[in-house]
N, C-alpha and C positions, 0 to 999 in steps of 0.2 A: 504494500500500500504506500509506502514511504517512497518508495521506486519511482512509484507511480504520481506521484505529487510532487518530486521533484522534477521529474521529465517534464509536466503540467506547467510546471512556475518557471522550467527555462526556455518552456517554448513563445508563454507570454511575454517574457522579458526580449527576449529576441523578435517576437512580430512587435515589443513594442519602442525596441531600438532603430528598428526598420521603418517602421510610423514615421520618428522622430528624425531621422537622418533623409530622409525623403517628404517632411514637411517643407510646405513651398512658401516663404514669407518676403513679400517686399515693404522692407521698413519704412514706418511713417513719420519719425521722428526720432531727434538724440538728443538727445538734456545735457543741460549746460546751466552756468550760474550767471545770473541776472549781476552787470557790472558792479551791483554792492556787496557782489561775494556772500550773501546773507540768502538768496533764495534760487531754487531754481526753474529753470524752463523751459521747455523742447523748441527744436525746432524740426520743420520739415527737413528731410535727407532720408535717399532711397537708395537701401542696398538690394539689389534684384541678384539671387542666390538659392537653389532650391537646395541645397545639402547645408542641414542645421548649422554645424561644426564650421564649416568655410564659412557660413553669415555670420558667426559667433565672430571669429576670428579679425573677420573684415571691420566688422564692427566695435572690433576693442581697439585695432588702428586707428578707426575714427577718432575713435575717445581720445587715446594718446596722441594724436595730433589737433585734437581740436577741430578738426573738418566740420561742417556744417554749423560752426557759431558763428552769428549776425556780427556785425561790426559792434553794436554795442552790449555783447555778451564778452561771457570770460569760460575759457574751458575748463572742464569739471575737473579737472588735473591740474595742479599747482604744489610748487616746492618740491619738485624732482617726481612725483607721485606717478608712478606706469604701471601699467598691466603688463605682467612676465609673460605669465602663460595661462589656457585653457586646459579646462578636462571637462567631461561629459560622466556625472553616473546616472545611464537613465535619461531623464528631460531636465533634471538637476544641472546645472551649470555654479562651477569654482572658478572663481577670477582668482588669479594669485598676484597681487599686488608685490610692487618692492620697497625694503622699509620704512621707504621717504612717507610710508603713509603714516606711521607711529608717531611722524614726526607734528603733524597735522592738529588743531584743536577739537574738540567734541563736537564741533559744532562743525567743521569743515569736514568730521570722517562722517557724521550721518549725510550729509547732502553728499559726500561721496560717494555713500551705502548705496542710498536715495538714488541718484542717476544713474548708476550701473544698473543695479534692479531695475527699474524700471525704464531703460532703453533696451535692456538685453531679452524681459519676458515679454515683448510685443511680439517674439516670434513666439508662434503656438508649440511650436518644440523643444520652448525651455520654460518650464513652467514654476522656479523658484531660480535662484541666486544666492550662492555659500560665495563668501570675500576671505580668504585667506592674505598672510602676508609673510613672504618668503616661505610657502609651506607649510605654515603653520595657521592652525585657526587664529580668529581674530576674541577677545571677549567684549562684554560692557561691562560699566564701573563697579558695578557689584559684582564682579569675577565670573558671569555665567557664559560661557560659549553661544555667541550669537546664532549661527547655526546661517541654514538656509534658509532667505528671505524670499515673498511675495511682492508680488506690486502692491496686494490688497493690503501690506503693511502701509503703506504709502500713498495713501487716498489723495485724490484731488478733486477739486471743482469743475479743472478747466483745463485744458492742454495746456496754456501758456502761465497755472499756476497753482504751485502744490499746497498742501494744506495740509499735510500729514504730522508738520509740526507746529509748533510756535515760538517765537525767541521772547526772550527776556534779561534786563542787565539783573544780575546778581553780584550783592556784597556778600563773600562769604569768609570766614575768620576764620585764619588756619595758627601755623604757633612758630615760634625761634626756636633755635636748635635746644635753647633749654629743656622749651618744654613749660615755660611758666608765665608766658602771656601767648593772647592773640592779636594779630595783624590782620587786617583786612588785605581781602583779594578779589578783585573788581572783573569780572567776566561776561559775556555776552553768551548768552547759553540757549541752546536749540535741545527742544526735547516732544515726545509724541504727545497729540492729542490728546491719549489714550491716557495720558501720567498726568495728574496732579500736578500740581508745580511745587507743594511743598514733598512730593517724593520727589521730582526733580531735583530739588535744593540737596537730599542727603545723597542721592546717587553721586552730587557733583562732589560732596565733601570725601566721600567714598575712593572719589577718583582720585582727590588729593589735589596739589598746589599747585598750578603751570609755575611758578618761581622757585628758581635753584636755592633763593635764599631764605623760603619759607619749608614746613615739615606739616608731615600728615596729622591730623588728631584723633583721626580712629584707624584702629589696626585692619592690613590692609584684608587681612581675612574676613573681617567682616561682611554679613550677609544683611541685609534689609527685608525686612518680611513683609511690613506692609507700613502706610502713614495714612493717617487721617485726621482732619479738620473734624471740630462739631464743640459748638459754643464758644470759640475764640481757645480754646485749647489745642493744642497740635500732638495728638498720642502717633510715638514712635516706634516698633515693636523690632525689635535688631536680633541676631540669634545669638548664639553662648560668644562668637570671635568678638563681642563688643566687650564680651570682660577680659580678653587676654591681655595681658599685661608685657606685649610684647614692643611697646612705644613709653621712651621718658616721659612722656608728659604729665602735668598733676593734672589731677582727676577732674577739678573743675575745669580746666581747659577741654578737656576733651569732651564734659558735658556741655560747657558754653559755647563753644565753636558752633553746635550744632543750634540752642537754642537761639543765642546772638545772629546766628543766618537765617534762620525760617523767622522769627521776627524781622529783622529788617526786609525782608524779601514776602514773607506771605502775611507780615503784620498783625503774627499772633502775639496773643499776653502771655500766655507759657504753653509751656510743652512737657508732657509727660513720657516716661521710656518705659520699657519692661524688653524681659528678653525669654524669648519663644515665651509670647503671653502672658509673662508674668513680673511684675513688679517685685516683689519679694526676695530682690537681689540685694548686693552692695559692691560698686564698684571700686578694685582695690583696695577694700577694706577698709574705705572711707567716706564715700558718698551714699547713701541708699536710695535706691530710683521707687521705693515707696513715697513718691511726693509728685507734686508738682516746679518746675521752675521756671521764674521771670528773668528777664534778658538781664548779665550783668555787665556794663559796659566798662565797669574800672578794670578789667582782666584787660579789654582792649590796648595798644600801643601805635597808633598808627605808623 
């Protein structure tokens, strides 16, 4: 029977490699970022190609040269950023990127994500998008492997304008190599629809500092489980890596970083934590996250 269901699932897979490498697509457009480098937006450009792999191909040369952006566009590639190479599992498509893209801010590797996706699943014979870089998966700021992306992650309106995300400036308060105050870190942050804006805020703290001469304030294992608003409170619920004790910081720092950023950014009056659903912690044997807390600004140092 096993025999038999194997032969079954490799003969699907092969009529449906076949499907795929004999879909016939002429592209309707390539995405590119609108001259404020902050949004993006397709233009016409037609690749006529009936073998999947060659349109794949043809079309990540576009990308990396820039072909079909208007005079007053910018190509979705910038700071060394290329597409190495292709593979196919399936209708699945892996761009493997080189690591000028690491180099990039969060906000530049989603409209990156963003336009690859969604230039490359307009042929019927790639029906998701995996980004790798140099071979290796890519993650997001809470450490989860991105994985392979949809268009339908990346909704729009309009051909000429995506809406998948939203920007916003963020103050967010990271720490000195001490470990015993916070410095503001000023950011222009793109994030889904789909998030909050105060998850947004701790996924950014998550990520850590763009400045060499700032430090993290929560360890970078840290997991995020969920955030919600409800009465001007902001409950934060993080897994066990928020109590490792793997970062100098004092304890208040590492709970005000987070509190002093969702107030100045979602303009709550405090914020509650717990860890896997539960309050009944104490962090470092000094703080107990059975409370609430209001923003403390004297820890700040500009």
């Amino acid at each position: 029977m096993k025999k038999v269901l194997s032969l079954l699932l490799i003969c699907i897979l092969v009529l449906t490699g076949c499907s795929m490498k004999n879909a016939s697509k002429d592209a309707s457009g390539i995405y590119f970022l609108r001259s404020s480098g902050k949004e993006l937006a397709s233009a016409e450009f037609h690749i006529e190609e009936e073998d999947v792999e060659k349109w794949a191909r043809k079309t990540a040369d576009a990308l990396n040269n820039g072909e079909g952006v208007p005079a007053d566009g910018m190509n979705l590639f910038s700071g060394g950023v290329r597409i190495n190479d292709l593979s196919f599992a399936g209708t699945i498509l892996t761009v493997d990127l080189n690591p000028a893209y690491e180099s990039q801010d969060t906000a530049r590797k989603l409209l990156i994500r963003a336009g690859i996706t969604k230039t490359m699943t307009q042929n019927p014979g790639i029906t998701a998008v995996a980004v790798n870089v140099d071979g290796k998966p890519i993650y997001d700021s809470t450490g989860n492997e991105i994985g392979a992306m949809t268009a339908g992650m990346y909704v729009d309106d309009s051909a000429d304008d995506i809406s998948n995300y939203r920007s916003t400036s963020m103050t967010l308060y990271f720490t000195n190599e001490r470990g015993d105050t916070l410095i503001p870190e000023y950011r222009d942050v793109y994030y889904s629809v789909n998030t909050p804006v105060e998850q947004a805020v701790v996924n950014e703290l998550l990520q850590g500092p763009s400045s060499i001469v700032l430090f993290r304030t929560i360890p970078a294992e840290t997991n995020v489980l969920n955030v919600t608003i409800q009465d001007d409170i902001c409950y934060v619920n993080f897994d066990e890596g928020f109590l490792n004790n793997t970062l100098k910081n004092d304890p208040e720092v590492q709970i005000y970083s987070i509190v002093n950023s969702l107030s100045k950014v979602c303009q709550v009056e405090k914020v509650a934590f717990s860890v896997n659903g539960s309050s009944q912690v104490t962090l470092k044997d000094k703080i107990s996250l059975d409370t609430v807390f209001s923003p403390n600004m004297e820890l700040v140092e500009e």
